[in-house]
N, C-alpha and C positions, 0 to 999 in steps of 0.2 A: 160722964158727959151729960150734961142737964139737956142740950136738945139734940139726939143720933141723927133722926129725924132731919136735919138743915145739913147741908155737905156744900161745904162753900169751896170753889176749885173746879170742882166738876159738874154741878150745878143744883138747886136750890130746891129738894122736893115740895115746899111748901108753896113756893113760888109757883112753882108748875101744877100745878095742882089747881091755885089760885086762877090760872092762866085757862087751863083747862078750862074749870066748872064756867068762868067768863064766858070764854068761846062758847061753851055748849049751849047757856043761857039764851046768848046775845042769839046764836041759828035757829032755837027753838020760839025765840021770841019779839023776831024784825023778819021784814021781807028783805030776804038777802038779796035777792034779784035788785031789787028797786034801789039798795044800797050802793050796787055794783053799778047800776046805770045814773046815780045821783053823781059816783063816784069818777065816770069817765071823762074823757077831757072837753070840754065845751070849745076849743078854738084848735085851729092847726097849730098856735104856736104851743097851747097847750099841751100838744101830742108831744110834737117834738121835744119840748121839754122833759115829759115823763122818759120819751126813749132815750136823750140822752143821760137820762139819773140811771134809768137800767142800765146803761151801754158800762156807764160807771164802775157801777157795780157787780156788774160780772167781768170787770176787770181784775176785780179783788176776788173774787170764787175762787175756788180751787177746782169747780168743776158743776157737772150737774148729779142730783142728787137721784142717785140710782134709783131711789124709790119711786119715783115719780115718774119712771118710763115700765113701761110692763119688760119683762124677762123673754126672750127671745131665746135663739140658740145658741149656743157657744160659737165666737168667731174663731174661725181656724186661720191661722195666718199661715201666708205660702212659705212654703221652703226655699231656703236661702241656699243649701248646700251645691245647686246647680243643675244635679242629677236628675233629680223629677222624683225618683226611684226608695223606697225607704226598705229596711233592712232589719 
C-alpha cells in the first residue's frame, strides 16, 4: 500500500492532523475571545436564526457527547419488580 498512513471509511489521518496543527495555530495565534464576540449575533433576528440552525441540528444528533459533561455517579434506576426488597 503506497499511503497506510490515509484510512479513507473511517477517517483521514492526514486530514486531522492537518485540522489539528490549524486549530492549534489559529488559538495560539488570534484572540479567540474577540473572535467569539466578532462572532455573536448582532440583531434579535440574528439570534433567533442561529437557535433555530441549532434546534436543526440536534434534531439530527444522536445525542450529546459524553465527553463534554464531566462523569458523575452511576445512575441507579429504581426497581420495577414491586417489592422494594432485593435478594
Amino acid at each position: 500500500m503506497a499511503n497506510k498512513d490515509k484510512v479513507q471509511g473511517e477517517g483521514d489521518y492526514e486530514a486531522a492532523r492537518r485540522f489539528r496543527k490549524r486549530s492549534e495555530d489559529y488559538v495560539a495565534n488570534n484572540d479567540v475571545e474577540k473572535a467569539a464576540l466578532r462572532a455573536a449575533p448582532e440583531t434579535s433576528q440574528e439570534a433567533e436564526a442561529m437557535k433555530a440552525a441549532e434546534a436543526a441540528g440536534m434534531k439530527r444528533a444522536k445525542g450529546e457527547d459524553p465527553a463534554l459533561r464531566p462523569r458523575s455517579a452511576p445512575r441507579v434506576e429504581p426497581s420495577t419488580s414491586g417489592n422494594g426488597s432485593r435478594k
